[in-house]
ZAROBA-240140 format. One line per 3 residues: their letters; for each residue x, y, z of C-alpha. Coordinates in steps of 0.25 Angstrom, whole numbers, plus 5000, padded with zeros to 4 digits. Layout:
REM ZAROBA-240140
a = X Y Z  ...
REM end
This chain:
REM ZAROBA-240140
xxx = 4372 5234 4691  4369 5219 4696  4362 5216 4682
xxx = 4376 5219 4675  4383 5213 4686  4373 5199 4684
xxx = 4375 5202 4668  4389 5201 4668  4388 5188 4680
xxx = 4379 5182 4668  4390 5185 4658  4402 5179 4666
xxx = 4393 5167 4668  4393 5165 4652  4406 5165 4651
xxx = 4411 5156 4660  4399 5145 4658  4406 5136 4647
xxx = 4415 5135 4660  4405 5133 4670  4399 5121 4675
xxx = 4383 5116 4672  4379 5128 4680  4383 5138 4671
xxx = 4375 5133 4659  4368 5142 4650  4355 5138 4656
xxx = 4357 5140 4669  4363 5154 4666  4350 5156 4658
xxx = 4342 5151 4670  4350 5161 4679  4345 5173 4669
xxx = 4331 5171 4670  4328 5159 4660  4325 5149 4671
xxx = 4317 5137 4662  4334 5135 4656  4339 5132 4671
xxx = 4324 5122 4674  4329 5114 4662  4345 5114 4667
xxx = 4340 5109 4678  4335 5096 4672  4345 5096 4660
xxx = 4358 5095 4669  4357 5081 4674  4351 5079 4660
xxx = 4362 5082 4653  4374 5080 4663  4371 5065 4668
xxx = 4360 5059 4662  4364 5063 4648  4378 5061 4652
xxx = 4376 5048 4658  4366 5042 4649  4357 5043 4660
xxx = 4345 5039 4649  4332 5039 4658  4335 5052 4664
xxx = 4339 5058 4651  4324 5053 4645  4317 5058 4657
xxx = 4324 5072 4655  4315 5075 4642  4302 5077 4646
xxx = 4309 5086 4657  4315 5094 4648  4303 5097 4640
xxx = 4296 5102 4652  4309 5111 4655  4308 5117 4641
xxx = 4294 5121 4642  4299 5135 4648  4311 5138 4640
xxx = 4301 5136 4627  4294 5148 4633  4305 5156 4640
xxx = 4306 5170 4636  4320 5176 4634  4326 5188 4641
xxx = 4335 5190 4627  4334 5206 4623  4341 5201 4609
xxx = 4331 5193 4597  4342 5189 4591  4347 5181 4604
xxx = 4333 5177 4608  4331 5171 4595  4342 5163 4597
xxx = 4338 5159 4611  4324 5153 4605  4331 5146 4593
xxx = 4340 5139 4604  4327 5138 4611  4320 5131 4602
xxx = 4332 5121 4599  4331 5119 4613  4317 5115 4611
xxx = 4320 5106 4599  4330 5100 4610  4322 5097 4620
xxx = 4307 5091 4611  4318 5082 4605  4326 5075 4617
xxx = 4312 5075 4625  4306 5067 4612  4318 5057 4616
xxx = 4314 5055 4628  4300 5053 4627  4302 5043 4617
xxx = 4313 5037 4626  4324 5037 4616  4336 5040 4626
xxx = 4348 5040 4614  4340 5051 4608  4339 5058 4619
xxx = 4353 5056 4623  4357 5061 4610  4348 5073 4612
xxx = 4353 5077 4625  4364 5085 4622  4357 5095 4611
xxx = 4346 5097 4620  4357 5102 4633  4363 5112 4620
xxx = 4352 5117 4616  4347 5119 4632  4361 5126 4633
xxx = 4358 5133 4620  4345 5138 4625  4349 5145 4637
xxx = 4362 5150 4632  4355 5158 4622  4349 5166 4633
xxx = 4361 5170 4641  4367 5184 4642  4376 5186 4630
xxx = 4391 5187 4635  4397 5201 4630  4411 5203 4633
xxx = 4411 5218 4630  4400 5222 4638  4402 5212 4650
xxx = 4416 5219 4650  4410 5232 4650  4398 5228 4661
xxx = 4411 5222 4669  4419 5235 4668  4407 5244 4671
xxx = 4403 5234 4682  4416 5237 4689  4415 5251 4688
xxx = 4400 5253 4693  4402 5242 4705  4414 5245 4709
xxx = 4422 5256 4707  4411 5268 4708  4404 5263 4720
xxx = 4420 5263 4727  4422 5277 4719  4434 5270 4713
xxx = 4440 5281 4703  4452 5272 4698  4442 5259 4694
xxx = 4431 5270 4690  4441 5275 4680  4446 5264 4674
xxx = 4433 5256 4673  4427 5266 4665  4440 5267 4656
xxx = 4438 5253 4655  4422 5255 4651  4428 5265 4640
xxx = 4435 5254 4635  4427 5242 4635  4415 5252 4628
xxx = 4423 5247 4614  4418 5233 4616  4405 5239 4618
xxx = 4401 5239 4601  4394 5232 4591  4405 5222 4588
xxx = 4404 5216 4603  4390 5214 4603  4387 5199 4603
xxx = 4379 5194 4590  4368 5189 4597  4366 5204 4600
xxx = 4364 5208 4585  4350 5214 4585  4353 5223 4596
xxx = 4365 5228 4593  4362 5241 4589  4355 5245 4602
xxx = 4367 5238 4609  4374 5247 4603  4366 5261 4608
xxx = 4369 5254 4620  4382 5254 4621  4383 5268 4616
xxx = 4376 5271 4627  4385 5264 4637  4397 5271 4629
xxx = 4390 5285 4634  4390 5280 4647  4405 5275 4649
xxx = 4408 5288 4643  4403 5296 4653  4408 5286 4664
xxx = 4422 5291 4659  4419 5307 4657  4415 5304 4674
xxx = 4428 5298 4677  4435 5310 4669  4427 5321 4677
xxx = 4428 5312 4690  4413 5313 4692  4410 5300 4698
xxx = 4398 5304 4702  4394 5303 4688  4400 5292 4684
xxx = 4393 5285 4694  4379 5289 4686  4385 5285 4673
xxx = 4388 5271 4679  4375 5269 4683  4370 5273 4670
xxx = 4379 5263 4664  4375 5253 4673  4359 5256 4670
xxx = 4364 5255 4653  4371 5243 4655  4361 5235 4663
xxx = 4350 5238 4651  4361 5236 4642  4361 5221 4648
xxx = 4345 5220 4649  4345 5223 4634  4355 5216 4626
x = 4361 5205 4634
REM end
């Protein structure tokens, strides 16, 4: 249960990152995933972007293209981890803007026009943000509920043999199963839906015989059931998001 637990730690970070400060940028949350070549170019983009753009600080600004170029050279390469064409497509057409971002305001530099790349600054920081975005975890309300609820019931109360929270939390997976259809599932998610969809039938079978265990007071079933949960759910993760 750790992958779910640092899936849904992923998810929570999404959410609360137009609150966060610099550090909670989509590219260090790529970086932090696996796509390091996103956190190498933050690193240099930072005081880029937050002082010397902001500040007019014009050499340091000139002396950044060439450096990004070099950054660049990885991520034009890197490989992504995205299960969905439909969403990898997306991640090399902001790619490539990202590309188009980075030639141009490098072009600037070399030729030493500082207005122009001043100008270009801010386009080339969207489409690095736009870049990396593209490869985070999707944010699924319905099914980060569900991993939460089941989460609570596989970590805590059947290790504790808590009968009460064992009950109620599968009551409560019966009813946040309905969130689990074919209306919920992000668009960006469109050309796997149907095998989203067998697998969420799958997890339905499984939640259902979680309950006929709390019914019969067989526990120690329902203990193998959540483990098969937990198994089904992990790949679920692996798979689609």
């Amino acid at each position: 249960m750790k992958k779910l637990l640092q899936i849904c730690a992923i998810f929570i970070i999404a959410i609360s990152s137009s609150f966060a400060g610099e550090s909670s940028c989509p590219a260090d949350r790529a970086s932090a995933i696996g796509y390091n070549p996103f956190g190498d170019f933050h690193h240099v983009m930072a005081p880029v972007w937050h002082t010397a753009w902001a500040e007019k600080d014009f050499k340091t600004l000139l002396e950044a293209g060439p450096k990004f170029e070099k950054l660049f050279v990885p991520i034009s390469t890197m490989k992504s981890k995205l299960k969905s064409k439909k969403r990898n497509e997306t991640f090399i057409k902001n790619r490539e803007a990202f590309a188009l971002a980075v030639k141009s305001f490098a072009d600037a530099c070399k030729s030493g026009d500082k207005e122009k790349a001043y100008e270009l600054m801010p386009d080339l920081h969207d489409s690095f943000e736009m870049a990396a975005s593209s490869l985070l975890p999707l944010h699924y309300p319905e099914f980060d509920g569900f991993v939460i609820s089941f989460n609570l019931l596989n970590e805590n109360h059947i290790p504790t043999n808590n009968i009460d929270g064992i009950n109620g939390t599968v009551e409560t997976l019966i009813a946040k199963l309905d969130g689990l259809n074919e209306k919920t599932i992000p668009t960006e998610l469109d050309d796997v839906k149907d095998d989203m969809l067998k697998e969420f039938d799958e997890i339905k079978k499984i939640v259902t015989l979680l309950k006929e265990c709390c019914d019969k007071k067989e526990m120690g079933k329902l203990a193998t059931h959540a483990n098969e949960l937990s198994t089904l759910l992990d790949q679920f993760v692996l798979k689609f998001i």
